[in-house]
Structure formats: structure tokens, C-alpha cells
C-alpha positions in Angstrom: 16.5 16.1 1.3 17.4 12.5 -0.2 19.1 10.0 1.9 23.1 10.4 2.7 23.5 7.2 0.6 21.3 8.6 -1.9 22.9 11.9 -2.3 26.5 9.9 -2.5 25.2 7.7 -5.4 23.7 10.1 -7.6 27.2 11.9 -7.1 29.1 9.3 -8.0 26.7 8.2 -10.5 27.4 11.1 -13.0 31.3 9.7 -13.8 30.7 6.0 -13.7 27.4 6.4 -16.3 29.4 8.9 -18.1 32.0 6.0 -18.9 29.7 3.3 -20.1 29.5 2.0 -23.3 26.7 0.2 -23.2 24.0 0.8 -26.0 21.0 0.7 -25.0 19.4 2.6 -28.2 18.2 -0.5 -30.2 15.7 -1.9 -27.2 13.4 -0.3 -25.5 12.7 -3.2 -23.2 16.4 -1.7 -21.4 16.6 0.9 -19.4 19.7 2.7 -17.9 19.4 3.5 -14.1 22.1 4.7 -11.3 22.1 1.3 -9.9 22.1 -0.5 -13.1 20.7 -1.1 -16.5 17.4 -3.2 -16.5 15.2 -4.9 -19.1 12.0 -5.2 -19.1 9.5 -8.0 -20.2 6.4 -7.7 -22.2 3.6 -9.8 -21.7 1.5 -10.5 -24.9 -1.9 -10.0 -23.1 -0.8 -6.3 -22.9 1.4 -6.1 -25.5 1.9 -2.0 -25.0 3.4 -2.2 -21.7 6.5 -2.5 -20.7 7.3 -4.6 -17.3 10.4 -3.8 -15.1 9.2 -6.6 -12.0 11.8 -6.7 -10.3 14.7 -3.9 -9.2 16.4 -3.2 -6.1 15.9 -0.6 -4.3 17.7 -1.5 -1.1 20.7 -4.1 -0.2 19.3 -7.7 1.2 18.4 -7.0 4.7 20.3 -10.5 5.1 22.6 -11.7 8.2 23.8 -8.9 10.3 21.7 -6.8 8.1 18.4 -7.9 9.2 16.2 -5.4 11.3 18.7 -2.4 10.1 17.8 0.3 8.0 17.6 -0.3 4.4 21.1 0.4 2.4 20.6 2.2 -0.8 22.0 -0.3 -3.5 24.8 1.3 -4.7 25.6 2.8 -8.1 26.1 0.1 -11.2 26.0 -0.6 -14.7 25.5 -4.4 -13.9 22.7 -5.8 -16.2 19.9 -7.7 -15.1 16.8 -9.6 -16.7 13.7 -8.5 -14.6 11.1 -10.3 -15.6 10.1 -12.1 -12.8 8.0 -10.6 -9.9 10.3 -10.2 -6.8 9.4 -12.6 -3.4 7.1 -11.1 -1.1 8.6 -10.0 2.4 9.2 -12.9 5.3 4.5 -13.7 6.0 2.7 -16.0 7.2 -0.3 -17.5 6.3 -2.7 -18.1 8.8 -4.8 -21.6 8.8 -7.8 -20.0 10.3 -10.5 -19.4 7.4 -11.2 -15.5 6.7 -12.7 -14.4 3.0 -8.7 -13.4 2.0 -7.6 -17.0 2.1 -11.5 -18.2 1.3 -13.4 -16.2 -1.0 -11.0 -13.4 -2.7 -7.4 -15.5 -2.9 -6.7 -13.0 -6.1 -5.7 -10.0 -3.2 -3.4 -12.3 -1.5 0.6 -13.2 -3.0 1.1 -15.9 -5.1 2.0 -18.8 -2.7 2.4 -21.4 -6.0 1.1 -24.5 -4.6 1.0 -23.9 -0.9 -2.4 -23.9 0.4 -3.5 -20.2 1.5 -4.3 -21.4 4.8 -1.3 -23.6 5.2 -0.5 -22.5 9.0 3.1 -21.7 7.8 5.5 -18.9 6.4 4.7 -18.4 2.5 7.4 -20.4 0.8 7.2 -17.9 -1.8 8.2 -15.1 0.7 12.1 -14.3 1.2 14.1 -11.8 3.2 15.6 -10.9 0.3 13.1 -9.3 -0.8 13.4 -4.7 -1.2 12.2 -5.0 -4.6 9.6 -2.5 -6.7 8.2 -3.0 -10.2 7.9 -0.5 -12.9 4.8 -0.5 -15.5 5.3 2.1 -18.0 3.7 2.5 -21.6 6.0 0.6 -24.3 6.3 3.9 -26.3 8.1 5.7 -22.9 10.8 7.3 -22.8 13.4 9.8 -20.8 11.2 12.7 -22.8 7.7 11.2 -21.9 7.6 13.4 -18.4 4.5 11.0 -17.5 2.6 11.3 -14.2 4.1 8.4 -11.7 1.6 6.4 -9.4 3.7 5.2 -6.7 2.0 2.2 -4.9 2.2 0.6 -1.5 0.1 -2.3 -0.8 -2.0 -3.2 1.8 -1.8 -6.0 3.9 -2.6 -4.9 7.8 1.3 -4.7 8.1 1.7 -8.4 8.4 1.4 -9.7 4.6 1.2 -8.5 1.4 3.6 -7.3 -1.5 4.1 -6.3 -5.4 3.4 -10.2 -6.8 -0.5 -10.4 -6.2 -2.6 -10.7 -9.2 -5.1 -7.9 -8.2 -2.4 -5.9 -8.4 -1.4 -6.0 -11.0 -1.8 -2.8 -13.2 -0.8 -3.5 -16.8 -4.5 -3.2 -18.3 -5.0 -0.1 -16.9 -1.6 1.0 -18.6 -2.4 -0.7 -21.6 -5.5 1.1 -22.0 -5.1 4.8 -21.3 -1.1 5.0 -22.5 -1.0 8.3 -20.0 1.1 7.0 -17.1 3.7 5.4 -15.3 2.7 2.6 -12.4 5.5 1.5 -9.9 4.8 -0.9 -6.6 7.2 -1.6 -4.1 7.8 -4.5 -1.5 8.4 -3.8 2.2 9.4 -5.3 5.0 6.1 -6.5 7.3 5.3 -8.3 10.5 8.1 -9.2 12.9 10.7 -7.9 10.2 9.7 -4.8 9.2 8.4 -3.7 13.2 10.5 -5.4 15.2 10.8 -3.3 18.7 13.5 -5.1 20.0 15.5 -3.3 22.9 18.5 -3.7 20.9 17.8 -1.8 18.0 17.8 2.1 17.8 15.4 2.3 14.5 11.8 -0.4 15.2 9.8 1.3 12.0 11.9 -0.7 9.4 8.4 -1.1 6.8 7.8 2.7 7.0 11.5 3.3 6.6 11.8 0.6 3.2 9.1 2.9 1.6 11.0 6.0 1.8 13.9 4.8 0.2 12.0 2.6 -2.6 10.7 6.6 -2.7 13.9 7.8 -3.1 15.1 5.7 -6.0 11.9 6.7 -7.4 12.4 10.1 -7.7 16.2 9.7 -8.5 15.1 7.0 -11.6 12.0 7.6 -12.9 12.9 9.7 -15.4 14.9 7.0 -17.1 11.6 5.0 -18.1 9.9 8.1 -18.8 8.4 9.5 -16.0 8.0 12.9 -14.2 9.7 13.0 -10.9 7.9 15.8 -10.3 4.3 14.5 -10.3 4.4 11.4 -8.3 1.3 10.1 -6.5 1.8 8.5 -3.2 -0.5 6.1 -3.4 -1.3 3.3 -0.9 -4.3 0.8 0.4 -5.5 0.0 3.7 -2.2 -0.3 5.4 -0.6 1.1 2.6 -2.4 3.9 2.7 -2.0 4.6 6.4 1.5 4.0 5.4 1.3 6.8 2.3 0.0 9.3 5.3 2.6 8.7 7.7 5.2 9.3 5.5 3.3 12.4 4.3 4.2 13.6 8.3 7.5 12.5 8.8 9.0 14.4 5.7 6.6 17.3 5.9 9.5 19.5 4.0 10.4 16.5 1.6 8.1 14.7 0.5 9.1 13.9 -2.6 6.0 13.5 -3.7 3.3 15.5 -5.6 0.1 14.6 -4.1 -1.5 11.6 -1.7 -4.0 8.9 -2.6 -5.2 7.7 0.4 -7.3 4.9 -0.4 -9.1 2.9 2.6 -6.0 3.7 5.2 -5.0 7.1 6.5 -2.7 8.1 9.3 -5.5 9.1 11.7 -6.1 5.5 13.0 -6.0 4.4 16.2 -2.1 3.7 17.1 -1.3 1.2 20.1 1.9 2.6 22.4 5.1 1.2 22.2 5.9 -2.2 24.0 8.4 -0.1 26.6 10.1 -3.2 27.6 10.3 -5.3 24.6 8.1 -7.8 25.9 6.8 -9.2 22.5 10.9 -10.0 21.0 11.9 -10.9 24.0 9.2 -13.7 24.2 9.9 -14.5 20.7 13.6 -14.6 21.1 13.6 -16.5 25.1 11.4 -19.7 23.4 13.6 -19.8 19.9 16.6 -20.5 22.1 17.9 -16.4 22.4 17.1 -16.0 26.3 19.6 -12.7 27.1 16.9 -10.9 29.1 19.5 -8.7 30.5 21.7 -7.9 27.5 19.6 -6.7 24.4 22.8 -6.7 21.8 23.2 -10.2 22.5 19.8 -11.4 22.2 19.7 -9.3 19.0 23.1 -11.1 17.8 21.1 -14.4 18.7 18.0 -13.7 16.5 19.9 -12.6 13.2 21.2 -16.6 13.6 17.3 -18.1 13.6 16.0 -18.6 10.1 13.7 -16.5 9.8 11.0 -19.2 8.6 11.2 -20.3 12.7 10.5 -16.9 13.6 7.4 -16.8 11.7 6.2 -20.2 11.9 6.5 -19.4 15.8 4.2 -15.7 15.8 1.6 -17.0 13.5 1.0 -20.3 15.1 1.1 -18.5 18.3 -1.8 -16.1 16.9 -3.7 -19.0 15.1 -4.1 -20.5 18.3 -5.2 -17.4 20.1 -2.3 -18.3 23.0 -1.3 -14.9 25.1 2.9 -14.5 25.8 0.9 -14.1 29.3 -1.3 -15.8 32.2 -3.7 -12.3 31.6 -2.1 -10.6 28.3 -3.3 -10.7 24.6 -2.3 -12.9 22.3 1.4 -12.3 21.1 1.9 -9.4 18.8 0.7 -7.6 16.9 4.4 -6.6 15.3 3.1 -3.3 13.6 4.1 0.6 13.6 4.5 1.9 16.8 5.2 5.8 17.7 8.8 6.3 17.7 8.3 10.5 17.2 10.6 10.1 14.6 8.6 8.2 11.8 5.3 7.2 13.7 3.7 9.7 15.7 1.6 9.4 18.8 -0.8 12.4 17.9 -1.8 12.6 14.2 -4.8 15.2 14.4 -2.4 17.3 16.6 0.4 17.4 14.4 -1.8 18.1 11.7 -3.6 20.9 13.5 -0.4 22.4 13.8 0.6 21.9 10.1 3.3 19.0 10.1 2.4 17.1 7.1 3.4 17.6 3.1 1.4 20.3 2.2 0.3 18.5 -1.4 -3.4 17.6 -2.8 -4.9 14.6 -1.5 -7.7 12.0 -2.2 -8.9 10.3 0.4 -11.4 7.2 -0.3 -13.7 4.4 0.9 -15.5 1.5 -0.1 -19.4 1.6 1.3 -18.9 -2.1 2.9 -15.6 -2.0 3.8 -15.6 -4.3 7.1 -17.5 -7.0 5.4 -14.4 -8.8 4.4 -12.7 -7.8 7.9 -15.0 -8.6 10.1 -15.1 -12.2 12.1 -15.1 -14.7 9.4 -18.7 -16.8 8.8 -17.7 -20.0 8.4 -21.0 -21.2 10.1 -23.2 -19.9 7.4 -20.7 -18.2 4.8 -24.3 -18.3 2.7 -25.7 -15.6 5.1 -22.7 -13.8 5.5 -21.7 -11.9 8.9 -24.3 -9.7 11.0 -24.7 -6.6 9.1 -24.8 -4.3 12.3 -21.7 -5.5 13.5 -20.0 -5.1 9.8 -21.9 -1.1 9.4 -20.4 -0.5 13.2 -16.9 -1.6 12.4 -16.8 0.1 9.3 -17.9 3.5 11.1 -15.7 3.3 13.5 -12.4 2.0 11.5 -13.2 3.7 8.1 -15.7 6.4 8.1 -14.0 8.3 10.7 -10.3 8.1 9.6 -11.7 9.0 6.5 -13.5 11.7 8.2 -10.8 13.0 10.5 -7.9 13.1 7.6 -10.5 15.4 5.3 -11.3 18.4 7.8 -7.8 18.3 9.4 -6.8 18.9 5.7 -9.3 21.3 4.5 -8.4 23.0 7.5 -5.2 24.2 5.8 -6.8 25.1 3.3 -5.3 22.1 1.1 -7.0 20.6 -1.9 -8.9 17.2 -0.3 -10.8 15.3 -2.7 -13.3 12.3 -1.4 -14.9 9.5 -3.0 -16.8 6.5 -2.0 -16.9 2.9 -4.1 -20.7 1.4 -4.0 -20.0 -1.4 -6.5 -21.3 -4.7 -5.9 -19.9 -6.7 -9.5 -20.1 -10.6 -9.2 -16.8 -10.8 -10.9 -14.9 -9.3 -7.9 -17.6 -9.5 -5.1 -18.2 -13.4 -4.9 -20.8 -13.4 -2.2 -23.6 -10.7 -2.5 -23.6 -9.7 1.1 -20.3 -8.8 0.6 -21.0 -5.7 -1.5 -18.8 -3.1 -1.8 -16.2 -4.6 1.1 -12.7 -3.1 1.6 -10.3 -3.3 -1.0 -13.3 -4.6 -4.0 -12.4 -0.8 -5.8 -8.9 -2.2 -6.7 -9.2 -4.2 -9.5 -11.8 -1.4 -10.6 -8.7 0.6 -11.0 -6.0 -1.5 -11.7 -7.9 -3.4 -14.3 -8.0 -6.6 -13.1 -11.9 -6.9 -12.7 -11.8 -8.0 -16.5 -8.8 -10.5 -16.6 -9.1 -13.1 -13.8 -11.7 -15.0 -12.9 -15.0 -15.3 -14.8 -14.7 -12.6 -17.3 -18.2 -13.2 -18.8 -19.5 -12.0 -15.3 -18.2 -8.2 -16.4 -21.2 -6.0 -17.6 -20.7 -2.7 -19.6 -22.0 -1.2 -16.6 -19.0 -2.2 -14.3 -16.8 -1.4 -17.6 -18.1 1.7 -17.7 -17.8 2.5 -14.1 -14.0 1.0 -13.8 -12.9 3.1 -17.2 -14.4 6.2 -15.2 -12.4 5.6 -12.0 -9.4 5.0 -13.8 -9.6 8.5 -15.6 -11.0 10.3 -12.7 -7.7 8.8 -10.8 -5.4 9.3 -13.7 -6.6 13.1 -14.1 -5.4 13.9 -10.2 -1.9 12.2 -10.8 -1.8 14.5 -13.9 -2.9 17.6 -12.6 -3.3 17.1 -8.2 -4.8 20.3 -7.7 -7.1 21.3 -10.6 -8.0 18.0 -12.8 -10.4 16.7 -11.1 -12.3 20.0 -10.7 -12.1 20.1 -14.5 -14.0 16.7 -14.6 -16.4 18.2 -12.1 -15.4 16.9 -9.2 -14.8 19.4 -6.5 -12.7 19.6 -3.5 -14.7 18.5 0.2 -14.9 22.1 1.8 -15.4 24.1 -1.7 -18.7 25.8 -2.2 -18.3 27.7 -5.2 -20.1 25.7 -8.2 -21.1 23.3 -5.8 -24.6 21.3 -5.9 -23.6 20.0 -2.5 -24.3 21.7 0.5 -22.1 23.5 2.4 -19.5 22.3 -0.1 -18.6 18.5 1.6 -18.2 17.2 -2.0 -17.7 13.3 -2.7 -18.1 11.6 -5.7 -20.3 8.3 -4.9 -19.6 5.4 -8.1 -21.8 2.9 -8.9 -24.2 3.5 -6.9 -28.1 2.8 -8.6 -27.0 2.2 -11.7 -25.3 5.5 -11.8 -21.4 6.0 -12.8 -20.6 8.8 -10.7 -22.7 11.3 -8.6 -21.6 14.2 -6.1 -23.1 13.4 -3.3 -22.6 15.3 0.8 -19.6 13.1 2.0 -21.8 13.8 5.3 -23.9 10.4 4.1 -20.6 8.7 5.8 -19.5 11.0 7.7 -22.5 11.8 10.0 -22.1 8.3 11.1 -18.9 8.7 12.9 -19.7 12.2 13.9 -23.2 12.3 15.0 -23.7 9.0 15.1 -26.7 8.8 12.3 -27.6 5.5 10.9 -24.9 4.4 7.9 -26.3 2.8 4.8 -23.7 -0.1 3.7 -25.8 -0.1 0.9 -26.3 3.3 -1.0 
């Protein structure tokens, strides 16, 4: 079921659209939604595509507002102008070196000006900030019934949003015509996972996506697409993100089918802080000390400017100081098991069939810890020591990857699997860097071809980019049969299979080939049986 709020909009929404006068024929840059009428932008490098950046999905989570639930936005004809990209959620960026804010600065939000590694929160960041964006073919419209890509970003729960150039997926709209892109913003770090003893929900991030979700499936018809095939599709975090929600509305998902990419729900999940101790030593050194009465520390904190609060955990962290004589350093302020939206036990849950029971593909990049892994700034030439990068990519990628794909097959639902193996110089800067995490999003997006050095793209990375794209677009079009059409099979299906025992994966660019089934047990083996993993294939 939607949302309370939801439910109470769209019911109200039917007289107080029913009463408008507002024409909206004569411009297809203006759409009609329940919380408002919207126009567009187009920019003349994709001059087919229609951009929507910017529409609420949620009320600020300003003043007493902050760390509560989100608040539907409620039903409107007010007309806005969204044609600029919404602020990122409340971040942080760090002024330790790593290839993000070195090497690859075209993953990370636009901070215009600000140094990446200015040691302070993004000025460009807000907490006003529960925005998505809407791409959508210029020639959509309420009787298109596209296929919806529903994006959340990656970010390791602590940066990240719908303003960063990679991102952005108007080529890919431009070109094929076919489908409908939305990405939404959500609330990270100490904002979004709070676990303060004051609050009853901590999950606020996984909580923002759901109703972003919601409006989604209530609106998308509006701009011409089909509410009834949406991908939920995240990266990294995102896509651990995608999962989890995938569990906590097994019966709702309101979504058509999963695209997992780099993240899944099967990773390793730290145990709630059970006295708070992370806030608290937050709150006690910006002036909120109330060890013994959580309301009023809470009361305290929605008064600190939330650049303070930030400024304070990532310094802390960039220092490497512990909130303890023997502890860690403070934080991390991520998604911790509530058993109401994050789950301690993921394989068990699946084992017993408590997740959506929709089509899935689940991916990985052959490289992926690369540009994860401890930063080289002694020899950035050399890069980082491969055995290190090849363990830390089994044990973080290969075997959520793994895990998520036979818990899946095992009931019996339609799990597709691919691995990236480019290494293009106009995405991968550094050779040694290969195909690291995150370098198969501009593939899809488009964005390999329109930043940076664009003489650098070959036909060969063209061609492989163009092939991803349609082999991504033919899943959101048809989750559990198009991409056996295309010859790509399910992992666990033997009929017609050249692979054996059926563990299909489609390998790309990989020897100067554009796509080859290969035995997913080439990665997986190395998280199971511990075989050697080639980073390189």
C-alpha cells in the first residue's frame, strides 16, 4: 500500500485537478502533477529531452522537521520553473586525497568553486533538499506508457545526490527515445541515519526513497511513463539501498524489477549503537549535553546549523580522532537494523522469501576496489597494491554479488548477472585503475562521450556503451523475458545455455569483445572457494 499521506493526496487530488483551468496543451515542456504543474527545460546539447530537475517529493525536513520522516508535499496546482538541479543533501567533503576528489571529480556533486577536498560541508549542499529529476523523451506524453528507470545514487551513505555530472542521463535518453529516467536526492550521513535516543524512526535515507517511490508511481504517468514497469535501480549504496527496500515492502514494492548495480542488501551490516553513543558525542561537544533526557538533547540539535554538525563529524573522521580513549573513530552515521526497514539477517529473510518477488540484475565492475581502496598518494603513478585491491573486491563485491544471485535463484526468480571489464582512457584516468567501481556508469548514462576529453572515445567503447544501454533498456522493458530475447539468460537456467550448469553472465568489453556469456563462477569462485580472481579478464 502507498503511504497514509499519499493515499490522502491522490484523494483529494481528483477535485482540486478537476477544478483547474490551467492549459497546459500548447507546451510540452509543462506537466500537470498532484503536487503541482512543472516545466521542464531543454538543454540544446540534447535537444529531444525533456528535463524536469527539480520536484518535491517530500516537505523540507527543516526546523522541528529535521530527523522526522519525510511529509508527502501535499496536493497543488502551484507552478514552478524546474530547471535547475536541486542541492545535494547536508555532505561533507573530506580534505584527505582519495581518487573521488583526485582523479574522477565528475562522480562527485557539483561543489561550484569549492575545492573537493575543502575539509568542510559542500556549500552547494542544503537541508532543503527531497528533490528528484525527471528525463523523459521530448515527444512523451500521458499515452507514451514508457518503461521508468528509477535511480538512487551511490555515495557510501555519506555523499552523493541527483546534481553530479556522471549522472546525468540525457544522452542516453536522447539517443534511444524508449524510456523514462528519474533520480532522486536523499538524506545521508548524520541526517539521513541519525540514531539518536530521541527519535522512534533512525533509517530517514532509506525511508526518503520510498516516498520519492511513491510519488513516482502516483506521477509518472503524467510525463508519459508506465507506473507499472519501473526499475529500481541504484549504485553502490544506492543499490544496497534498491535491495533493502526490495525487503521491507516485500508485498508493495511498487516496483517492477531491481537493478542492483555494485551494492546489494547482503553486505555486511554493523549493529545498532544501543546507547546512542555516536549523537550523543556529537550533540554533548556542539553545546547539547542532556545525557539523561534524549527529547531535550534532540530539541537542542534541531537549533545547531547543520553546517556545525557536519564540519564537526568530518573533521572528526579526517583526523582519524576516536569519540573514545580505545573506540573507533566517530561514526560512521549509516543504516543500521531497526527490523522494520533494515534487517539484521538478509540471507535469512531471503531464504524464507521476504523480499519483492520481481526480476533482478545484479552487476559488477571487474576492478571495483581500485578506486576504494587506501588512496596512493605516494606513488599515484603505480597505483595501490593489486592483491590488496583483488582481496577487497572479493570480499566486498564478488560475494554480495554472489550471495544476492543464489538466494534469488533459489526462488526460482529471474536473476540476471553481468560483469564491466572496460578499461576506456576517457573514464579510467590511470590504467591501473581498470574497470574500478562505479567506471560502467557513464557507459550507461552516456556521459563517457560528453565530458572530459571526447577525442579519447573509440568506436570500440561506443560500441560497447550503446550495447549496455540496450541490453539495460530491454530488462526495464520487458524484466522477465527481454534480455533472454537478446540472448542473455538468467544465472541458474540451463536450457539453451553455452554455460555450464547454467550460471550465466554476460562479461562486456572484455578482449576486444562487446559482450560474451561467460560462468559467473569466474567471480564467484573467488568468494566461495577461494580460487585466484583475475581483476583483469
Amino acid at each position: 500500500m502507498l503511504s497514509r499521506p499519499l493515499l490522502l493526496a491522490l484523494t483529494l487530488c481528483t477535485g482540486v485537478l478537476a477544478s483547474s483551468s490551467f492549459d497546459i496543451s500548447t507546451n510540452p515542456l509543462r506537466v500537470k502533477t498532484i503536487t503541482g504543474v512543472f516545466t521542464g527545460v531543454v538543454d540544446p546539447a540534447f535537444p529531444d529531452v525533456r528535463q524536469f530537475r527539480s520536484i518535491p517529493y517530500a516537505e523540507p525536513p527543516l526546523g522541528k522537521r529535521r530527523w522526522l520522516p519525510p511529509l508527502p508535499v501535499s496536493p497543488s496546482l502551484r507552478h514552478s520553473y524546474s530547471h535547475r538541479f536541486p542541492p545535494p543533501c547536508p555532505q561533507y567533503l573530506t580534505k584527505n586525497l582519495t581518487t573521488w576528489n583526485s582523479n574522477i571529480t565528475d562522480f562527485s556533486i557539483r561543489v561550484a568553486g569549492q575545492s573537493f577536498t575543502a575539509g568542510a560541508m559542500a556549500q552547494t549542499s542544503s537541508e532543503d533538499c527531497l528533490y528528484l529529476a525527471i528525463w523523459t523523451p521530448m515527444n512523451a506524453t500521458a499515452n507514451s506508457s514508457l518503461p521508468v528507470a528509477f535511480f538512487l545514487p551511490g555515495g557510501s551513505f555519506i555523499s552523493g545526490g541527483v546534481d553530479v555530472p556522471y549522472q546525468q542521463p540525457a544522452p542516453w535518453v536522447q539517443r534511444t527515445q524508449r524510456h523514462i529516467f528519474v533520480a532522486a536526492n536523499y538524506r545521508v550521513n548524520i541526517a539521513g541515519f541519525p540514531w539518536a535516543a530521541g527519535l522512534e524512526e533512525q533509517n530517514l535515507g532509506i525511508l526518503d526513497q520510498r516516498a520519492a517511490l511513491e510519488w513516482v508511481y502516483a506521477n509518472i504517468a503524467s510525463f508519459g511513463g508506465d507506473p507499472s514497469r519501473i526499475t529500481l535501480w541504484g549504485q553502490s549504496a544506492g543499490g544496497v539501498a534498491a535491495d533493502m527496500l526490495a525487503f521491507a515492502y516485500p508485498d508493495n514494492p511498487l516496483a517492477a524489477a531491481l537493478f542492483l548495480q555494485s551494492g546489494t542488501a547482503m553486505v555486511n551490516i554493523s549493529y545498532p549503537d544501543p546507547t546512542h553513543s555516536n549523537f550523543t558525542f556529537v550533540a554533548r561537544h556542539l553545546g547539547c549535553d542532556f545525557p539523561d533526557d534524549p527529547q531535550a538533547e534532540l530539541a537542542c540539535m534541531r537549533q545547531v546549523p547543520m553546517s556545525l554538525i557536519q564540519n564537526f563529524i568530518g573533521q572528526y573522521s579526517d583526523n582519524g580522532t576516536s569519540s573514545s580513549t580505545t573506540g573507533p573513530p566517530l561514526g560512521p552515521f549509516k543504516p543500521l537494523p531497526d527490523e522494520k526497514t533494515v534487517f539484521f539477517n538478509y540471507t535469512a529473510r531471503a531464504a524464507a522469501g521476504q523480499l519483492a518477488r520481481v526480476p533482478a540484475l545484479v552487476s559488477t565492475t571487474a576492478n571495483e576496489q581500485a578506486s576504494l581502496t587506501r588512496y596512493p598518494a605516494g606513488n599515484v603513478t603505480a597505483g595501490p597494491w593489486q592483491p590488496r585491491v583483488d582481496g577487497e573486491t572479493v570480499a566486498i563485491f564478488a560475494c554480495l554479488a554472489s550471495n544476492t544471485t543464489r538466494a534469488r535463484a533459489r526462488l526460482g526468480l529471474p536473476t540476471y548477472r553481468y560483469q564491466y571489464a572496460g578499461n576506456f582512457s576517457s573514464v579510467t584516468p590511470l590504467p591501473w585503475m581498470g574497470a574500478y567501481h562505479a567506471s560502467d556508469v557513464p557507459m550507461l548514462f552516456g556521459t563517457y562521450a560528453t565530458l572530459g576529453d571526447t577525442a579519447e572515445v573509440t568506436a570500440f567503447q561506443r560500441e560497447v556503451a550503446e550495447a549496455m544501454q540496450d541490453y539495460v533498456l530491454a530488462f526495464m522493458e520487458d524484466p522477465k523475458n527481454g534480455l533472454r530475447k537478446k540472448g542473455w539468460l538468467p544465472w541458474g537456467e540451463t536450457q539453451g545455455s553455452e554455460v555450464k550448469d547454467g550460471r550465466n553472465m554476460l562479461r562486456f568489453a572484455s578482449g576486444g569483445v562487446v559482450a560474451r556469456n561467460v560462468s559467473a563462477d569466474e567471480v564467484d569462485d573467488a568468494c566461495i572457494l577461494g580460487s585466484p580472481y583475475n581483476s583483469s579478464p
